[in-house]
C-alpha positions in Angstrom: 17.5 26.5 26.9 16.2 24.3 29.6 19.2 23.1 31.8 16.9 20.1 33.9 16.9 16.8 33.6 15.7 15.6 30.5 14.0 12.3 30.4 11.9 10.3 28.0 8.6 10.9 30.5 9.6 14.7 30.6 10.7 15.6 27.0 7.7 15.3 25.8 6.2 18.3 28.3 9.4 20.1 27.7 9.2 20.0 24.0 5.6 21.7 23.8 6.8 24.6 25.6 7.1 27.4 23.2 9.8 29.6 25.6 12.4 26.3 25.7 13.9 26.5 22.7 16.8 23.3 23.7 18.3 21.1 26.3 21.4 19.8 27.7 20.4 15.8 27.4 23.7 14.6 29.6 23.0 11.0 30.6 20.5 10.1 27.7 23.4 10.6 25.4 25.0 8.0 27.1 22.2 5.5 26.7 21.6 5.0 22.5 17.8 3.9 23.1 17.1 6.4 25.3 18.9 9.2 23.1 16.8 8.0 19.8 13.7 7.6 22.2 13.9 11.9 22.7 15.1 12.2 19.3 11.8 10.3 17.9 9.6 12.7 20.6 11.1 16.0 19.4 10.6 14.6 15.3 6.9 14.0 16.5 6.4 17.2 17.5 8.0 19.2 14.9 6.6 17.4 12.1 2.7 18.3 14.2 
């Protein structure tokens, strides 16, 4: 579980690393575009 910031211009670094298996998103969740921006990052990688 990675317990950093998680950002739209990190997630997408975060989300390839095999070991991190989740995050705590805290502000994005606040923020609906931002929240469906990480969403649409972690479907793209997943469906790779």
């Amino acid at each position: 579980l990675y317990g950093g910031s998680i950002k739209s211009d990190n997630f997408n670094s975060l989300a390839s690393v095999e070991e991190i298996d989740g995050g705590l998103v805290g502000g994005a969740s606040l923020d609906c575009k931002t929240f469906i921006e990480l969403y649409k990052i972690l479907m793209n990688k997943k469906l790779k």
